[in-house]
N, C-alpha and C positions, 0 to 999 in steps of 0.2 A: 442893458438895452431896454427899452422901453416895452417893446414887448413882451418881456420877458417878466414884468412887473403884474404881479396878482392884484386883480383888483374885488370890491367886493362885491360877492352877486347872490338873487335871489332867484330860487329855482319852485320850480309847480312841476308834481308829475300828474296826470291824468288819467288813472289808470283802469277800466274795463273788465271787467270778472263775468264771463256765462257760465254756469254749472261747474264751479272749480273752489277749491278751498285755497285763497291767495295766503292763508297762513292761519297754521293750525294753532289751539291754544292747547298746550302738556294739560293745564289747570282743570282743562272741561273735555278732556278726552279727544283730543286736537279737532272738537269743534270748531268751526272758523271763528274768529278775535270778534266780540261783540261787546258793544259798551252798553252802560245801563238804560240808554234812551235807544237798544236797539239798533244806532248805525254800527258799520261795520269797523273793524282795524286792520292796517299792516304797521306789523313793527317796523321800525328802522332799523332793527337789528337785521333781520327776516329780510329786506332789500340789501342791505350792504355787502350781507353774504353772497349776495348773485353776482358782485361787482367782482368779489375777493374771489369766485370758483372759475369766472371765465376770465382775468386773470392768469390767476394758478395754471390752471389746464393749458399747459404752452402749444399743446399738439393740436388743439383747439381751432377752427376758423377765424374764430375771433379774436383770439389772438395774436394769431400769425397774419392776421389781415393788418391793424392793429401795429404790430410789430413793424410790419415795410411802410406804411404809410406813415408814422410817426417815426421811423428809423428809432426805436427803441433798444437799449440794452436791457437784455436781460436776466443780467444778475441784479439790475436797479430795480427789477420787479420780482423781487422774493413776497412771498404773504405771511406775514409772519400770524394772523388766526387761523391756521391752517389745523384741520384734520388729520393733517398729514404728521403733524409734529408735537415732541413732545416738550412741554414746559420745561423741563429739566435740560432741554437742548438747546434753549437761547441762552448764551452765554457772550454776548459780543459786546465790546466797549461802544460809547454812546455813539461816536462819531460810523464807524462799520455798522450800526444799525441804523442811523440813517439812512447810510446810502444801499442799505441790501431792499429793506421793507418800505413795497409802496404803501399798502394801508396803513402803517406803521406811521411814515410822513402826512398822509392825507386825514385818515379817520382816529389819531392819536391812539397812544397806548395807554392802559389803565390798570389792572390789577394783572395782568399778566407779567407787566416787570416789574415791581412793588419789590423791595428788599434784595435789586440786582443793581448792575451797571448803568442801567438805563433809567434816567426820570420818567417818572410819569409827565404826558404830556396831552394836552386836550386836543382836536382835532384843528384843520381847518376846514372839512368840510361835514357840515354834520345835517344829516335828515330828521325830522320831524315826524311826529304818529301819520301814519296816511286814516282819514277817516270817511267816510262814504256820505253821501250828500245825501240821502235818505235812508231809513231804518229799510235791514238786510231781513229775507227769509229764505232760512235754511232749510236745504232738505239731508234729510239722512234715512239711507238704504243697507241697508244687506246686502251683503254681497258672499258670491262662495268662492275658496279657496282653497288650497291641497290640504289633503286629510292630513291629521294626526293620531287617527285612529285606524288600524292596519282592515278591519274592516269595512269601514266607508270609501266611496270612489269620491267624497268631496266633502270639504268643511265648509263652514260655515261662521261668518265673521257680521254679527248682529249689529246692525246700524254702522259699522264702521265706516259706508265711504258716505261723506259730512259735505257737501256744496252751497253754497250762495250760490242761487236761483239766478239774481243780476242784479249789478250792482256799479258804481260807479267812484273811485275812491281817490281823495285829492290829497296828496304829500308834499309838503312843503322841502324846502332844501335850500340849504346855506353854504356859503364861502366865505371865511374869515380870515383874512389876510394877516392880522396880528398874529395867530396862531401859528403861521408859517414860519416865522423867526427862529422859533426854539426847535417845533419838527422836522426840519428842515426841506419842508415841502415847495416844488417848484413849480411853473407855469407849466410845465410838459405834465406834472403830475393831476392836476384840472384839468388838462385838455384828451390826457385818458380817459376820465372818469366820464367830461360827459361825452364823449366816443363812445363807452361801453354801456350808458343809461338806455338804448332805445334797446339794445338785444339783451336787458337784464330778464323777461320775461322768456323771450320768442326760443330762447337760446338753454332755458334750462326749465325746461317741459317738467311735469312729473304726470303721473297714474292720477295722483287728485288734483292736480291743477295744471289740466291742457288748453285751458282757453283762458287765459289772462296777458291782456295787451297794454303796453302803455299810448295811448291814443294820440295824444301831446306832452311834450316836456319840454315847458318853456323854463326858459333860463335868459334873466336878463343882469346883465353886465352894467354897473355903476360907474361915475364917472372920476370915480378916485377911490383909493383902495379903504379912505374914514368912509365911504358910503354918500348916494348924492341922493337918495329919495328912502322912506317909510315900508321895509318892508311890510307890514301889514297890509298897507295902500296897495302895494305889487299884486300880492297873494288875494287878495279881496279882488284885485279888479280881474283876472286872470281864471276866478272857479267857474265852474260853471252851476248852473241851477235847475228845478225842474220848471218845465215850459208851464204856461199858465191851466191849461186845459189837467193837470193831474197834481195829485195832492201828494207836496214835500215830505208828509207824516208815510206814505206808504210804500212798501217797493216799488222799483221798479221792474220794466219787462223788457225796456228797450233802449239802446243809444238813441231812438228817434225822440223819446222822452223828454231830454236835455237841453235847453241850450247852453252853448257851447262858446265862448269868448274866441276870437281871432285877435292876430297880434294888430291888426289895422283897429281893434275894439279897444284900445285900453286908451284912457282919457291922457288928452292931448297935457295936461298940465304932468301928468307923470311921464309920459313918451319924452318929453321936452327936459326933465330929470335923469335921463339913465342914457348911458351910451348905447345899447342896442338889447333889442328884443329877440328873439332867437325860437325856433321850433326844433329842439336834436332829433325829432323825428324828422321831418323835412330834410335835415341834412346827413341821415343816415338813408334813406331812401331815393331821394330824389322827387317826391312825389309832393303834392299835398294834401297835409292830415283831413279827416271827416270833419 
């Protein structure tokens, strides 16, 4: 069916950080991801995992919401990067691992099955470095914490809780339909993913990162699955900037800072290239975005 045909698309997430570590770096003491000119990073890895835990989590909202609306099976959504599981326990012929692992079909597999059953296989949907539209400034506090010493009523954990003050960080995201041939990834397994992009933040809180939103996640849809428009062109016309009155080189303090592209802003000769423009916020809410 016609609908059922992936076609190829380019995604932008938007994503908003107040006093939160969007992702820590092992390398610098989970510092939050900073590159050498100072703006900020989210890994791709670091997002796709939020895709893969609420997922997982069947007993979950969002999943079971998820689950009736999509009328999903779900043994079709096993996660085979799971926490849960051990390397030595994937043992399934290629064709039964298609059909068990959604990220498995979507976000390909890679050295996890290397010298098994299964080929290595590239993804069809793959994210990009998210990086911050101005150089990030961090704070890091002290904080106290249960003793380990039978004397003290409270320890003490020296600079460990790390924040980006505010910050504003733009992620690109792909859909590659070639790639779906060997993974055997299908149209219902896109229309999960972007289902589950707007509650990838709201929905898995932590202790250092309780205020990270994604503001917009535009996802525009091509008009054949070879691609009908530059994603650069998409991604470019789509970021947002800072407004004139403050200077791109320093942090920010505010979303008022910004502006901000709407899907009626993106220039008519690329609108006129691509079958539709999309906000998964918008259609996860019902509202519209800031």
């Amino acid at each position: 069916m016609a609908d059922d045909k992936i076609m190829r698309g380019t995604g932008l997430l938007i994503i908003e950080v107040r006093d939160s570590n969007p992702n820590g770096d092992p390398d610098r003491e989970s510092d939050p991801r900073q590159r050498p000119d100072k703006r900020g990073e989210i890994s791709p890895v670091s997002f796709k995992a939020k895709l893969r835990s609420l997922v997982e989590n069947k007993e979950g909202p969002v999943w079971l919401s998820l689950k009736d609306t999509l009328n999903l099976k779900a043994e079709r959504f096993e996660i085979l990067e799971s926490r849960q599981r051990q390397k030595s326990e994937i043992n399934e012929d290629a064709e039964t691992f298609k059909n068990k692992f959604w990220d498995g079909r979507l976000f390909g597999n890679t050295e996890l099955e290397k010298g098994r059953k299964v080929p290595v296989r590239t993804g069809v949907a793959q994210f990009g470095m998210g990086v911050s539209v101005s150089p990030i400034e961090i704070g890091r506090y002290t904080t106290t914490n249960p003793p380990v010493e039978k004397d003290k009523a409270a320890g003490m954990a020296p600079l460990a809780y790390r924040v980006v003050h505010h910050a504003v960080y733009c992620m690109p995201f792909f859909v590659n339909p070639t790639a779906a041939t060997k993974s055997g990834c299908m149209k219902e397994d896109i229309n999960v993913m972007l289902r589950l992009i707007p509650w990838a933040y709201s929905h898995t809180r932590s202790y250092v990162r309780p205020f990270v939103e994604i503001r917009h996640a535009w996802y525009m849809e091509h008009k054949s699955p070879l691609g009908s428009c530059s994603d650069f062109a998409l991604i470019d016309a789509m970021k947002p900037s800072r407004k004139k009155d403050f200077d791109p080189e320093k942090p920010s303090k505010s979303w008022d800072e910004y502006k901000v592209p709407k899907a009626e802003d993106i220039p008519a000769e690329l609108k006129n290239r691509i079958k539709s423009i999309r906000d998964l916020m918008d259609e996860a809410d019902g509202t519209a975005s800031a």
